[in-house]
Residue, then its C-alpha position, 0 to 999 in steps of 0.5 A: x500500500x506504500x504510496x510513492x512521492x515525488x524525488x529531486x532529479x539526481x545531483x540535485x541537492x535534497x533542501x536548498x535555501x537560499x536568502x531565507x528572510x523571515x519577519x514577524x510583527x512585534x506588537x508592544x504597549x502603547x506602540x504602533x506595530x512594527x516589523x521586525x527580521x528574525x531570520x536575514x540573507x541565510x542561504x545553505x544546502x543539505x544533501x541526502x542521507x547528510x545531517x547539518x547542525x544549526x547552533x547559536x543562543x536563544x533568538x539566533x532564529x534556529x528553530x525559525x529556519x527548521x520549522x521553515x523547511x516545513x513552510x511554517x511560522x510559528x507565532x505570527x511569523x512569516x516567510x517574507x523572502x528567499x527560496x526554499x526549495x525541497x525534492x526540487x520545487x519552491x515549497x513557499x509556493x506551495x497551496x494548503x493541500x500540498x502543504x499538508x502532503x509534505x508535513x508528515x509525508x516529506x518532512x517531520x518535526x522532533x521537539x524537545x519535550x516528548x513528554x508535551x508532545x504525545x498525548x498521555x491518554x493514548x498509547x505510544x504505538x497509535x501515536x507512532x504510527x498516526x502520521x503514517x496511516x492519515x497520510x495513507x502511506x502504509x497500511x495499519x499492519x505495515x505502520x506497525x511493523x515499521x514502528x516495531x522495526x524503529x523501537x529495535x533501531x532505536x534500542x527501546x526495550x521490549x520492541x514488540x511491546x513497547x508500543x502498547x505502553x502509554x507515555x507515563x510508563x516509559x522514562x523521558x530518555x525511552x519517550x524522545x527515542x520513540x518520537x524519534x520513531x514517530x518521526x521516521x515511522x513515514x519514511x521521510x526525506x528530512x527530519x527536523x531535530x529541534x533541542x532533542x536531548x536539551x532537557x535530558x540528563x548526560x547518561x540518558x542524553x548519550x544513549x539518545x544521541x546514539x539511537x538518533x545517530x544509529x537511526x539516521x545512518x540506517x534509514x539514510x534520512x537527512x536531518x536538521x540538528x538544531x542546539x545550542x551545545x556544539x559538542x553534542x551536535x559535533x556528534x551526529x553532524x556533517x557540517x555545522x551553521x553558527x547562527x546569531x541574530x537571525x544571520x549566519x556567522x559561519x559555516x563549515x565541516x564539523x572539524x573546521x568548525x570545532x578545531x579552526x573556527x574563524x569567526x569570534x563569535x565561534x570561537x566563543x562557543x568552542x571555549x565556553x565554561x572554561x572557568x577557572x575556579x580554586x577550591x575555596x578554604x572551608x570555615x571552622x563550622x559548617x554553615x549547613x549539616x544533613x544528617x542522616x536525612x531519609x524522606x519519602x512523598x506521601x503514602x509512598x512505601x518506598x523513601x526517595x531519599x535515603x540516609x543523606x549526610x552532607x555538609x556546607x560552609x560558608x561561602x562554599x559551593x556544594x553542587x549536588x549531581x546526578x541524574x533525573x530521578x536521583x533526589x537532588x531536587x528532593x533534598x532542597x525540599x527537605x532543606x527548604x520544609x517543604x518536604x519534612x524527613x521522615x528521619x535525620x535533621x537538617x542543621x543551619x547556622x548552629x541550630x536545628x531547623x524545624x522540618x515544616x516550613x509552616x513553622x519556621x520562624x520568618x528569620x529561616x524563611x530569610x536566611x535560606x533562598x532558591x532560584x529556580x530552573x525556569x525563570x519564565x514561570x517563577x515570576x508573575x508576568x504581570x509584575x514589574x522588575x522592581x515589584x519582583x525584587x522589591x516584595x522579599x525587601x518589604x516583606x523580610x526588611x519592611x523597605x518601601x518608597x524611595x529606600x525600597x527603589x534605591x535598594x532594588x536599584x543596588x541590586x539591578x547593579x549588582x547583577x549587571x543590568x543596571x538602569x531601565x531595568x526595573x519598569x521592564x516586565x519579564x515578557x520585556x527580558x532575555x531568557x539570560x536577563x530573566x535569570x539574573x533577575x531571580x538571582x537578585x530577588x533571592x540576594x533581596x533577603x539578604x540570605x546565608x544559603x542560596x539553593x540553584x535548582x539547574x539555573x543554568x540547564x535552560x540557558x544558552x552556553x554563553x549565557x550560562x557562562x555569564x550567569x555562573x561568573x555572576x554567581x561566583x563573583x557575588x560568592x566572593x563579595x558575599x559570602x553566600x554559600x550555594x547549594x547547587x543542583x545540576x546533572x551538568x558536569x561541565x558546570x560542576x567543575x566551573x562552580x563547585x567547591x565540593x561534590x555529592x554524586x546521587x544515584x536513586x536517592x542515595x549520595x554515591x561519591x562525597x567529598x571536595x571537587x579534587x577528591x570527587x573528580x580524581x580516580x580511582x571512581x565507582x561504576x555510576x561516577x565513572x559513567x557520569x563523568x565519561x558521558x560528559x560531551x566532548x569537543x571532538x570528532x569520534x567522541x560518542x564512538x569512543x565512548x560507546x566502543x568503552x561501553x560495549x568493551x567493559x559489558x564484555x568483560x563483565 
C-alpha cells in the first residue's frame, strides 16, 4: 500500500535555501506595530542521507529556519523572502493541500519535550504510527511493523511491546527515542531535530544521541540538528551553521568548525565554561549539616531519599549531581520544609531547623533562598522588575518608597543590568536577563544559603557562562554559600567547591571537587563523568566502543 512521492532529479541537492528572510510583527504597549527580521540573507544546502547542525543562543532564529523547511511560522511569523526549495520545487509556493502532503509525508518535526508532545491518554504505538496511516502511506499492519522495526533501531526495550505502553510508563530518555520513531515511522526525506536531548540528563542524553545517530545512518534520512551545545551536535553532524541574530556567522565541516573556527563569535562557543575556579578554604563550622536525612512523598512505601549526610560552609559551593530521578531536587525540599524527613535533621547556622516550613520562624524563611530552573514561570508576568525584587525587601526588611527603589536599584547593579531595568516586565527580558533577575530577588533577603535548582540547564552556553561568573563573583563579595543542583558536569567543575554524586536517592561519591573528580571512581561516577560531551570528532564512538568493551568483560 506504500504510496510513492515525488524525488529531486539526481545531483540535485535534497533542501536548498537560499536568502531565507523571515519577519514577524512585534506588537508592544502603547506602540504602533512594527516589523521586525528574525531570520536575514541565510542561504545553505543539505544533501541526502547528510545531517547539518544549526547552533547559536536563544533568538539566533534556529528553530525559525527548521520549522521553515516545513513552510511554517510559528507565532505570527512569516516567510517574507528567499527560496526554499525541497525534492526540487519552491515549497513557499506551495497551496494548503500540498502543504499538508509534505508535513508528515516529506518532512517531520522532533521537539524537545516528548513528554508535551504525545498525548498521555493514548498509547505510544497509535501515536507512532498516526502520521503514517492519515497520510495513507502504509497500511495499519505495515505502520506497525515499521514502528516495531524503529523501537529495535532505536534500542527501546521490549520492541514488540513497547508500543502498547502509554507515555507515563516509559522514562523521558525511552519517550524522545520513540518520537524519534514517530518521526521516521513515514519514511521521510528530512527530519527536523529541534533541542532533542536539551532537557535530558548526560547518561540518558548519550544513549539518545546514539539511537538518533544509529537511526539516521540506517534509514539514510537527512536531518536538521538544531542546539545550542556544539559538542553534542559535533556528534551526529556533517557540517555545522553558527547562527546569531537571525544571520549566519559561519559555516563549515564539523572539524573546521570545532578545531579552526574563524569567526569570534565561534570561537566563543568552542571555549565556553572554561572557568577557572580554586577550591575555596572551608570555615571552622559548617554553615549547613544533613544528617542522616531519609524522606519519602506521601503514602509512598518506598523513601526517595535515603540516609543523606552532607555538609556546607560558608561561602562554599556544594553542587549536588546526578541524574533525573536521583533526589537532588528532593533534598532542597527537605532543606527548604517543604518536604519534612521522615528521619535525620537538617542543621543551619548552629541550630536545628524545624522540618515544616509552616513553622519556621520568618528569620529561616530569610536566611535560606532558591532560584529556580525556569525563570519564565517563577515570576508573575504581570509584575514589574522592581515589584519582583522589591516584595522579599518589604516583606523580610519592611523597605518601601524611595529606600525600597534605591535598594532594588543596588541590586539591578549588582547583577549587571543596571538602569531601565526595573519598569521592564519579564515578557520585556532575555531568557539570560530573566535569570539574573531571580538571582537578585533571592540576594533581596539578604540570605546565608542560596539553593540553584539547574539555573543554568535552560540557558544558552554563553549565557550560562555569564550567569555562573555572576554567581561566583557575588560568592566572593558575599559570602553566600550555594547549594547547587545540576546533572551538568561541565558546570560542576566551573562552580563547585565540593561534590555529592546521587544515584536513586542515595549520595554515591562525597567529598571536595579534587577528591570527587580524581580516580580511582565507582561504576555510576565513572559513567557520569565519561558521558560528559566532548569537543571532538569520534567522541560518542569512543565512548560507546568503552561501553560495549567493559559489558564484555563483565
Amino acid at each position: 500500500m506504500s504510496r510513492s512521492r515525488d524525488k529531486a532529479p539526481e545531483g540535485t541537492p535534497l533542501l536548498d535555501v537560499q536568502g531565507l528572510r523571515i519577519e514577524a510583527t512585534i506588537y508592544e504597549p502603547g506602540e504602533p506595530p512594527r516589523d521586525a527580521v528574525i531570520v536575514d540573507d541565510v542561504s545553505f544546502t543539505l544533501a541526502r542521507g547528510k545531517v547539518l547542525g544549526l547552533i547559536g543562543e536563544s533568538g539566533a532564529g534556529k528553530s525559525t529556519i527548521g520549522l521553515a523547511a516545513l513552510a511554517y511560522g510559528r507565532g505570527g511569523i512569516r516567510l517574507a523572502g528567499g527560496r526554499i526549495m525541497l525534492n526540487g520545487r519552491d515549497i513557499r509556493t506551495s497551496g494548503p493541500r500540498d502543504l499538508r502532503r509534505l508535513r508528515g509525508e516529506e518532512v517531520t518535526y522532533v521537539a524537545q519535550s516528548a513528554a508535551a508532545a504525545f498525548n498521555p491518554a493514548r498509547r505510544i504505538m497509535d501515536q507512532v504510527t498516526e502520521a503514517t496511516l492519515i497520510h495513507g502511506l502504509m497500511s495499519e499492519r505495515e505502520a506497525k511493523a515499521r514502528a516495531v522495526e524503529l523501537f529495535r533501531v532505536l534500542k527501546l526495550p521490549d520492541p514488540e511491546t513497547f508500543g502498547r505502553r502509554y507515555p507515563h510508563q516509559v522514562s523521558g530518555g525511552q519517550l524522545q527515542r520513540a518520537m524519534t520513531a514517530m518521526a521516521l515511522c513515514p519514511k521521510p526525506d528530512l527530519v527536523i531535530f529541534d533541542e532533542p536531548t536539551t532537557a535530558l540528563d548526560v547518561t540518558t542524553q548519550i544513549d539518545v544521541l546514539a539511537a538518533i545517530k544509529n537511526a539516521i545512518r540506517e534509514t539514510g534520512v537527512a536531518a536538521l540538528y538544531i542546539t545550542h551545545d556544539l559538542a553534542v551536535v559535533a556528534q551526529v553532524s556533517d557540517e555545522i551553521m553558527v547562527l546569531r541574530n537571525g544571520r549566519m556567522v559561519e559555516h563549515g565541516p564539523v572539524q573546521q568548525i570545532i578545531e579552526a573556527p574563524r569567526e569570534d563569535y565561534t570561537r566563543a562557543l568552542v571555549s565556553v565554561r572554561q572557568i577557572d575556579h580554586e577550591e575555596a578554604k572551608p570555615s571552622p563550622q559548617p554553615l549547613m549539616v544533613l544528617d542522616g536525612i531519609t524522606a519519602r512523598y506521601g503514602s509512598m512505601n518506598t523513601d526517595v531519599l535515603t540516609d543523606i549526610s552532607v555538609e556546607l560552609h560558608a561561602g562554599q559551593t556544594l553542587a549536588l549531581v546526578g541524574e533525573s530521578g536521583s533526589g537532588k531536587s528532593t533534598v532542597a525540599r527537605v532543606i527548604t520544609g517543604l518536604l519534612p524527613p521522615r528521619a535525620g535533621t537538617v542543621r543551619f547556622d548552629g541550630r536545628e531547623l524545624t522540618p515544616a516550613l509552616k513553622d519556621r520562624p520568618r528569620e529561616d524563611l530569610r536566611q535560606i533562598q532558591m532560584i529556580y530552573q525556569m525563570a519564565d514561570v517563577a515570576m508573575n508576568p504581570r509584575q514589574t522588575v522592581r515589584t519582583i525584587i522589591g516584595r522579599p525587601l518589604e516583606f523580610y526588611f519592611g523597605l518601601r518608597g524611595r529606600k525600597r527603589d534605591e535598594r532594588v536599584q543596588e541590586l539591578l547593579d549588582a547583577i549587571e543590568l543596571g538602569k531601565g531595568f526595573a519598569d521592564r516586565y519579564p515578557a520585556e527580558l532575555s531568557g539570560g536577563q530573566k535569570q539574573r533577575v531571580c538571582i537578585a530577588r533571592a540576594l533581596a533577603a539578604d540570605p546565608k544559603l542560596i539553593i540553584c535548582d539547574e539555573v543554568t540547564s535552560a540557558l544558552d552556553p554563553l549565557v550560562a557562562d555569564g550567569i555562573l561568573k555572576l554567581l561566583l563573583d557575588l560568592q566572593k563579595r558575599e559570602q553566600v554559600a550555594y547549594l547547587f543542583i545540576t546533572h551538568d558536569i561541565a558546570t560542576v567543575r566551573a562552580i563547585a567547591d565540593s561534590i555529592a554524586v546521587m544515584y536513586q536517592g542515595r549520595v554515591q561519591r562525597y567529598g571536595t571537587k579534587t577528591e570527587v573528580l580524581t580516580p580511582p571512581f565507582d561504576d555510576y561516577t565513572d559513567l557520569l563523568l565519561a558521558s560528559v560531551p566532548e569537543m571532538k570528532l569520534g567522541w560518542l564512538e569512543d565512548v560507546l566502543a568503552t561501553r560495549k568493551m567493559e559489558s564484555a568483560g563483565n
